[in-house]
C-alpha positions as CSV (number, residue, x, y, z in Angstrom):
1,X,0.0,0.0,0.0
2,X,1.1,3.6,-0.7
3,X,0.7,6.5,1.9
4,X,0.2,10.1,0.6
5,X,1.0,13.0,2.8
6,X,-1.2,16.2,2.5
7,X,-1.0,19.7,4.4
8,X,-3.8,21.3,4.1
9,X,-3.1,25.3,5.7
10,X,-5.7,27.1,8.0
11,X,-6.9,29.0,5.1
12,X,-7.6,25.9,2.6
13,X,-9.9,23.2,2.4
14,X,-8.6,20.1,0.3
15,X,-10.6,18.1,-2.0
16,X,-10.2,14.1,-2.0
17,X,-11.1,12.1,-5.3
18,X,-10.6,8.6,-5.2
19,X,-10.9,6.9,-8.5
20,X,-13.1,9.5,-10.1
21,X,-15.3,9.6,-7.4
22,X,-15.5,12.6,-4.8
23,X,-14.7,11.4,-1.6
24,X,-14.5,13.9,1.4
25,X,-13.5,17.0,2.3
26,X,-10.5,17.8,4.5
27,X,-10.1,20.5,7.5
28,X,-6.6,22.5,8.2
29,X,-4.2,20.1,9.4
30,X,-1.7,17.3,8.0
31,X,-3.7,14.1,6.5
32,X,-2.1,10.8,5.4
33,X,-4.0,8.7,2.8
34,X,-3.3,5.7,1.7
35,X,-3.7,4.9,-2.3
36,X,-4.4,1.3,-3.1
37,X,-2.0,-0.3,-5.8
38,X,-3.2,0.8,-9.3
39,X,-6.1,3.3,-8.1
40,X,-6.1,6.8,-8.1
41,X,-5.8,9.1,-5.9
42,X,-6.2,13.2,-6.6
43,X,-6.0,16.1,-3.8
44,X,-7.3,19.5,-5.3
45,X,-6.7,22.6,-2.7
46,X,-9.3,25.2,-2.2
47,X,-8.0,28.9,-0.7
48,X,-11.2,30.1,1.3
49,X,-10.6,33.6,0.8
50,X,-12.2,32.9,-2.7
51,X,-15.7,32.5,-0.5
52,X,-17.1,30.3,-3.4
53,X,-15.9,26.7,-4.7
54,X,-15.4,26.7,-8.4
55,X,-14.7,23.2,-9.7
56,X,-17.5,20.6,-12.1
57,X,-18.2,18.6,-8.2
58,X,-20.6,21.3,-7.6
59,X,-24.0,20.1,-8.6
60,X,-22.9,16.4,-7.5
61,X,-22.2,17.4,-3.8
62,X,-25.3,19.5,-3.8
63,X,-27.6,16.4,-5.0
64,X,-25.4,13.3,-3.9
65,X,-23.9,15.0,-0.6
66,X,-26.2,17.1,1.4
67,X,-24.2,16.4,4.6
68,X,-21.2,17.5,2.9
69,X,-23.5,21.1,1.9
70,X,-24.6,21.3,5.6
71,X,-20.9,21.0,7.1
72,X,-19.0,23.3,5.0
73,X,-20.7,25.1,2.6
74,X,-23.6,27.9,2.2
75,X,-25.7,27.8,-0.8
76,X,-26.7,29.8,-3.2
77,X,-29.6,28.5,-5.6
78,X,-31.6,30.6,-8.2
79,X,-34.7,29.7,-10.6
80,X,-35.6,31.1,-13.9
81,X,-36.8,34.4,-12.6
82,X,-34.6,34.8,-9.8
83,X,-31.2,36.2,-9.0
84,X,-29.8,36.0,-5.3
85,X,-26.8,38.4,-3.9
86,X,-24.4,37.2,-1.7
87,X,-22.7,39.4,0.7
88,X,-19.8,38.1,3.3
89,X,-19.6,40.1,6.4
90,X,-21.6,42.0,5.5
91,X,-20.7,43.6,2.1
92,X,-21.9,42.4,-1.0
93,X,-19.5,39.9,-2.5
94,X,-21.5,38.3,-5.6
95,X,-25.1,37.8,-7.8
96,X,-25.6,34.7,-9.1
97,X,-27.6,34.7,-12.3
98,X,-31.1,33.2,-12.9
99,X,-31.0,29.2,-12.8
100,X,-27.8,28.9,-11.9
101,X,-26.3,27.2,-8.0
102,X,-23.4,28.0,-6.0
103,X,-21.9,27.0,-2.9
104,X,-19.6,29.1,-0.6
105,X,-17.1,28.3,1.9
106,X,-18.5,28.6,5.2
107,X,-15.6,29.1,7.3
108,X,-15.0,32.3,4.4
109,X,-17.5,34.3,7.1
110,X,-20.4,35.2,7.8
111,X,-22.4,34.4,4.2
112,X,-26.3,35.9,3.8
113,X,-28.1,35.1,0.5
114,X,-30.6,37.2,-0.4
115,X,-33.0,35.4,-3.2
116,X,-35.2,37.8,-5.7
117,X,-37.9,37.1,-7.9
118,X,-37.0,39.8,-11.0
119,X,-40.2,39.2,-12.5
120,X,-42.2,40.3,-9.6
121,X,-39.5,43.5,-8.2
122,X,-37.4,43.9,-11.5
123,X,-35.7,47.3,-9.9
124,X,-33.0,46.6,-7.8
125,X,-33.2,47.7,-4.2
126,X,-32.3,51.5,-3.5
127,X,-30.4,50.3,-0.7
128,X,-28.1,48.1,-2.9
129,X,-27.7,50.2,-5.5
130,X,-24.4,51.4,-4.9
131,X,-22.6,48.4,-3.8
132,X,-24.1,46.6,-6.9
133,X,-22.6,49.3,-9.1
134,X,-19.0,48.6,-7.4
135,X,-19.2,44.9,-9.3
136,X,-20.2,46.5,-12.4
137,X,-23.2,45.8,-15.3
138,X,-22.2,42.4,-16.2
139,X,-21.3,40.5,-12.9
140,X,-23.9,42.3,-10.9
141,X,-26.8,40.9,-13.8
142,X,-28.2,44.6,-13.8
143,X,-28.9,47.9,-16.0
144,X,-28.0,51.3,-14.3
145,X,-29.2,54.5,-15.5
146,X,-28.9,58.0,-14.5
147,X,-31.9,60.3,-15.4
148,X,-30.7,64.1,-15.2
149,X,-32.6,67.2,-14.1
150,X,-34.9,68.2,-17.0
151,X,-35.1,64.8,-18.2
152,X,-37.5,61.9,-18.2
153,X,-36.6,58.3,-18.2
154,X,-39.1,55.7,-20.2
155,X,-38.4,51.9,-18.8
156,X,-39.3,49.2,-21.6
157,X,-39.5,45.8,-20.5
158,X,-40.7,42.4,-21.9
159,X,-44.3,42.3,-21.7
160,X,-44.8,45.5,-19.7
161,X,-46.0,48.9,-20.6
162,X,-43.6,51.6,-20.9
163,X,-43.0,53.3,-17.5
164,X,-42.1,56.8,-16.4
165,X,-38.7,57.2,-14.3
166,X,-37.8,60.9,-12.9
167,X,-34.6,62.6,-11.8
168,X,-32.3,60.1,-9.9
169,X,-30.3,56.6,-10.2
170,X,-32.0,53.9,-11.0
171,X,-30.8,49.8,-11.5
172,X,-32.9,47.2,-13.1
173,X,-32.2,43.2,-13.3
174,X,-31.6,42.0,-16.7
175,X,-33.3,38.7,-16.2
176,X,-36.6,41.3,-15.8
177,X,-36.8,40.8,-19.7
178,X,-34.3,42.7,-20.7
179,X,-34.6,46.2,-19.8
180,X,-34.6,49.3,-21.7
181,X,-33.9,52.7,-20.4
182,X,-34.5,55.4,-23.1
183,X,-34.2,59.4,-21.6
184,X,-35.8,62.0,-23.1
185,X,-34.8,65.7,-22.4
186,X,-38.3,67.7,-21.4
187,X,-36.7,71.1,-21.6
188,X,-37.0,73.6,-24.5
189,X,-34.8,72.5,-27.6
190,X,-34.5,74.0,-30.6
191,X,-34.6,72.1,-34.2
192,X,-33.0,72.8,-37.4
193,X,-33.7,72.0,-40.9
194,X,-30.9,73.3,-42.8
195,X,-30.0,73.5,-46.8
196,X,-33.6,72.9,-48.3
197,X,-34.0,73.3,-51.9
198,X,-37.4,75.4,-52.5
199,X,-38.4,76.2,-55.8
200,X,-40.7,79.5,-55.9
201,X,-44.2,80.8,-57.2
202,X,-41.8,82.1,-59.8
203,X,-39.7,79.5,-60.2
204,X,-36.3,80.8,-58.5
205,X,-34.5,78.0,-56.4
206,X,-33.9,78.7,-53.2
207,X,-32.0,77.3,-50.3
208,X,-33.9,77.7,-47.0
209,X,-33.0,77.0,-43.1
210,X,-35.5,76.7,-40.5
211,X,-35.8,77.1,-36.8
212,X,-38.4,75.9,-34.9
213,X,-38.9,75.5,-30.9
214,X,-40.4,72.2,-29.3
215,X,-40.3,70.8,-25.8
216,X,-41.6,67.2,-24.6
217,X,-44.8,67.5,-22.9
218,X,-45.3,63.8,-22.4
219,X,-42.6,61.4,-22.5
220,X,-44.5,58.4,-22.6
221,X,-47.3,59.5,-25.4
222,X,-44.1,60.9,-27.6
223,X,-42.1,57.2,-27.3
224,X,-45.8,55.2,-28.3
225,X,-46.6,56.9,-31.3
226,X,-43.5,57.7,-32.9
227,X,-40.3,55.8,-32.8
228,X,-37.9,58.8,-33.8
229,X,-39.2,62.0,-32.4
230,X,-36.4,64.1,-33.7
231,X,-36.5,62.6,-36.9
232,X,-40.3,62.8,-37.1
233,X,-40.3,66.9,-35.8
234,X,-37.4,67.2,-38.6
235,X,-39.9,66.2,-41.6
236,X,-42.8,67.7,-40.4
237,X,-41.0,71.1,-40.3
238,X,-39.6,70.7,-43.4
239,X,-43.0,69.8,-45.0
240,X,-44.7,72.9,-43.2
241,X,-41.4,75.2,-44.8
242,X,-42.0,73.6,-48.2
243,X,-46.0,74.6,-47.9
244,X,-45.2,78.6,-47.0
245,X,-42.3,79.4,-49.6
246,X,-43.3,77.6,-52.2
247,X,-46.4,79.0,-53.0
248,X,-44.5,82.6,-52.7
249,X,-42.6,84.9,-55.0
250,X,-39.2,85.4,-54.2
251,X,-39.9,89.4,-53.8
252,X,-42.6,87.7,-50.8
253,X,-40.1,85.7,-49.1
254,X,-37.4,88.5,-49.2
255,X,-40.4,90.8,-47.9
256,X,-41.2,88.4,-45.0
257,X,-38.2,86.1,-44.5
258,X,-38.7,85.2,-41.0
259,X,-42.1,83.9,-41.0
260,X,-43.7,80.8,-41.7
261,X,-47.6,81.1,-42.8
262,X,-49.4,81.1,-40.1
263,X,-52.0,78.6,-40.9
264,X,-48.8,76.1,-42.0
265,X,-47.5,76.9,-38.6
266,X,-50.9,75.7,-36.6
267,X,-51.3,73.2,-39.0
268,X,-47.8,71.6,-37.4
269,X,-48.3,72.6,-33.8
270,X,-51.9,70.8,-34.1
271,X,-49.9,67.2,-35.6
272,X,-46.9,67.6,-33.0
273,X,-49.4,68.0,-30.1
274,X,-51.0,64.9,-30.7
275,X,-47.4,63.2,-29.8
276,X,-47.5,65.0,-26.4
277,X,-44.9,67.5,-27.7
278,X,-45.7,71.6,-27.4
279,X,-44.4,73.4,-30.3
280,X,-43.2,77.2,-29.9
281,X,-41.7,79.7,-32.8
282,X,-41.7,77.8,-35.8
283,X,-39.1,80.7,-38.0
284,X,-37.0,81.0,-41.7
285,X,-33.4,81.3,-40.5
286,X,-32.1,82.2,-43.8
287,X,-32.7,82.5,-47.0
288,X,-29.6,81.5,-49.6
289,X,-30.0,82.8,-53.3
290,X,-28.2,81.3,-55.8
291,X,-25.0,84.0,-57.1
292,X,-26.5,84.9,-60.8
293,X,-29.8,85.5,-58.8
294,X,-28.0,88.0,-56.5
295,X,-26.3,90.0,-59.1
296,X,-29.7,90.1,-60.7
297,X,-31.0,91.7,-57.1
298,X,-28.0,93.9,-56.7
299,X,-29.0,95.9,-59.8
300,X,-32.6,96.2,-59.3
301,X,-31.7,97.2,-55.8
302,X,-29.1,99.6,-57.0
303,X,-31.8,101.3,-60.0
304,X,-34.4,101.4,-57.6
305,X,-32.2,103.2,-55.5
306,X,-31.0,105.7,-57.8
307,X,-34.4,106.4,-58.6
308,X,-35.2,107.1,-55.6
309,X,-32.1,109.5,-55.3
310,X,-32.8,111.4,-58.8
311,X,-36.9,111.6,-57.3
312,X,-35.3,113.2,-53.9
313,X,-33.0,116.0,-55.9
314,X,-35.7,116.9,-58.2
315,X,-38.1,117.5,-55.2
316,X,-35.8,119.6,-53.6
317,X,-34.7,121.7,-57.2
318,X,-38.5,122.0,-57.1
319,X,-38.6,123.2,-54.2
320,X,-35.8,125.8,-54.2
321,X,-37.0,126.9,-57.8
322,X,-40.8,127.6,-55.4
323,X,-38.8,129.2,-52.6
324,X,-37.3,131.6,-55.1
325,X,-40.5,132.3,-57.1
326,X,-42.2,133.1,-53.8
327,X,-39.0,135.5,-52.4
328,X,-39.6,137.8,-56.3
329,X,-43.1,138.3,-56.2
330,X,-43.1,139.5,-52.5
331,X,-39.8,141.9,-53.8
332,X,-41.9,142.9,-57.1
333,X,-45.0,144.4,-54.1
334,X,-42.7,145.2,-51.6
335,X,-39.6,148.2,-52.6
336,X,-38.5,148.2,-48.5
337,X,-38.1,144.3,-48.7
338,X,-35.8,145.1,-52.0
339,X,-33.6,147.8,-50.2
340,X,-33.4,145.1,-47.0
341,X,-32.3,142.6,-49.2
342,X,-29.5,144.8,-51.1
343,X,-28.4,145.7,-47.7
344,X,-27.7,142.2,-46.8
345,X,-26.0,141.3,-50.4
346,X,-23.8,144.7,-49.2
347,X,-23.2,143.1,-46.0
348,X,-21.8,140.1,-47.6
349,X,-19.7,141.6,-49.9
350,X,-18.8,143.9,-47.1
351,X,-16.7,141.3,-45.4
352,X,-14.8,140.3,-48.5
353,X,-13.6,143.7,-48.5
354,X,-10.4,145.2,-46.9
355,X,-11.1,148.8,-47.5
356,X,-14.3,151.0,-48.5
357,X,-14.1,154.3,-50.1
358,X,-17.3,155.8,-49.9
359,X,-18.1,158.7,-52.7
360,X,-21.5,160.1,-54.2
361,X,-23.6,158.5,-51.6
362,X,-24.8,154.9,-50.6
363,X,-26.4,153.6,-54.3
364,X,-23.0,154.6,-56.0
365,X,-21.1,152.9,-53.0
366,X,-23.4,150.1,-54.0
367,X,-22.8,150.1,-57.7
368,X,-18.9,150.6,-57.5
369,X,-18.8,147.5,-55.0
370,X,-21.2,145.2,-57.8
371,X,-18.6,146.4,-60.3
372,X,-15.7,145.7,-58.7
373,X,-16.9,142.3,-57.4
């Protein structure tokens, strides 16, 4: 007979398979085992500090050797809609996923399994929220979301209705029916529809961008009746752009280039309601016109402004030809008024002057200082 000597240290637990068979289980301390001639004899070590055993005897000890579960292990055992968290000492150590079993070392410390039915509570526990964050998505079998301030959440699972979530953290198992968390921002946003090719009442292409103001009134109501809100709000405003300018003139447009017809505009705000979503200013941003077109403007632009420049100096030659009409037929009634006004031409030539002689009286004064002028 052959003897086999094994150590097995205070933190390990050894594993005895004789022949292919499991056999026991040994404690800390120094074991000899004999081997028979010809049989086979394996030792597997264990460190506790792992907490859970990890080898293919699992689901044999669990059915074939209960007494073997009730000495040294705690288990962990989930059905098809269950997941259960272990924690050891008190902090959360693992989940184990729907219908799957594990057993855990009880001399590892003190092990609690907590069992939960994800079909009946499929959000995870406020209270374990953050320590199941620490082990992260995958090994804690669960969704985390954050839904911000101004935001709604809309929870999706399989077979459900859609639910509302508000501001705060939230953690969903994915053995719920695999759990969808889609947020939706409820403040005022703007969208744009840039770069639209409009042809005119008078057939002159165009290029258009549009502005208009929207926010979520209903989350819910906007996720059930469209699937892409941004992309449906996107057409319908390009549709309602389309309607106004094209049936306009390209003088029109440039005359109102900010507004959308108003009828267009109610027509879209009535549609978008219906999807729980309030729209505001629907507006033309700006209006892009091709380059031959815009020389074309320039000169009508510039002619009309001439025009409107030669129509300005004739009205004032007009009225300065008027002015001096008036002034000669209150002169031709009036002699004073003609003696005031030569003393103000005499004034004015006055100051031109350096020196005045003055001989044969004032109207020869007068008539040397025309002359000499």
């Amino acid at each position: 007979m052959l003897w086999k000597r094994i150590a097995v240290g205070d933190t390990q637990r050894a594993m005895v398979i004789r022949d292919g068979r499991f056999d026991r289980i040994l404690m800390p301390g120094v074991h000899v085992l004999w081997k028979a001639p010809f049989a086979s004899l394996e030792v597997e070590l264990y460190g506790i500090r792992q907490t859970v055993l990890t080898n293919s005897w699992t689901d044999f000890v669990v059915k074939e050797r209960p007494d073997i579960v009730e000495r040294h292990f705690v288990l962990a055992e989930t059905g098809d809609a269950e997941v259960a968290m272990v924690t050891v000492d008190g902090k959360l150590a693992r989940v184990i996923a729907p219908a799957k079993r594990a057993l855990f070392w009880k001399d590892a410390g003190r092990i609690e399994v907590q069992v939960v039915n994800v079909l009946a509570s499929p959000e995870v526990p406020r209270d374990r929220l953050a320590a199941l964050e620490r082990l992260g998505a995958a090994e804690a079998q669960a969704l985390f979301v954050q839904v911000d301030e101004g935001k709604l959440g809309l929870l999706s699972l399989a077979n459900r209705e859609l639910q509302t979530l508000g501001r705060g953290r939230y953690g969903f198992w994915l053995g719920a029916g695999n759990p969808r968390v889609e947020v939706l921002d409820t403040r005022k946003q703007a969208i744009e529809v840039t770069g639209q090719e409009i042809l005119t009442r008078d057939k002159v292409s165009i290029r258009v961008n549009a502005l208009a103001e929207y926010e979520v009134a209903s989350a819910l109501e906007a996720r059930l009746k469209v699937k892409d809100l941004q992309e449906h709000l996107y057409r319908t405003l390009q549709l309602a752009v389309r309607k106004t300018l094209g049936r306009k003139t390209l003088e029109e447009i440039l005359a109102d280039k900010t507004s959308v017809d108003a009828s267009v505009a109610e027509a879209v705000r009535e549609e978008i309601s219906r999807l729980g979503v309030r729209v505001g200013e629907i507006a033309v941003k700006d209006i892009i016109v091709p380059g031959e077109m815009r020389e074309i403007l320039n000169r009508v632009v510039a002619a009309e402004k001439e025009a409107q420049a030669n129509l300005i100096r004739r009205r004032e030659e007009t009225a300065a030809t008027r002015s001096l009409l008036n002034t000669a037929k209150l002169m031709e009634d009036n002699p004073i008024l003609v003696r005031l006004k030569e003393l103000e031409t005499l004034e004015n030539l006055v100051e031109k002057v350096d020196r005045v002689t003055v001989s044969g009286g004032f109207d020869s004064m007068l008539t040397d200082l025309l002359a000499s002028k």
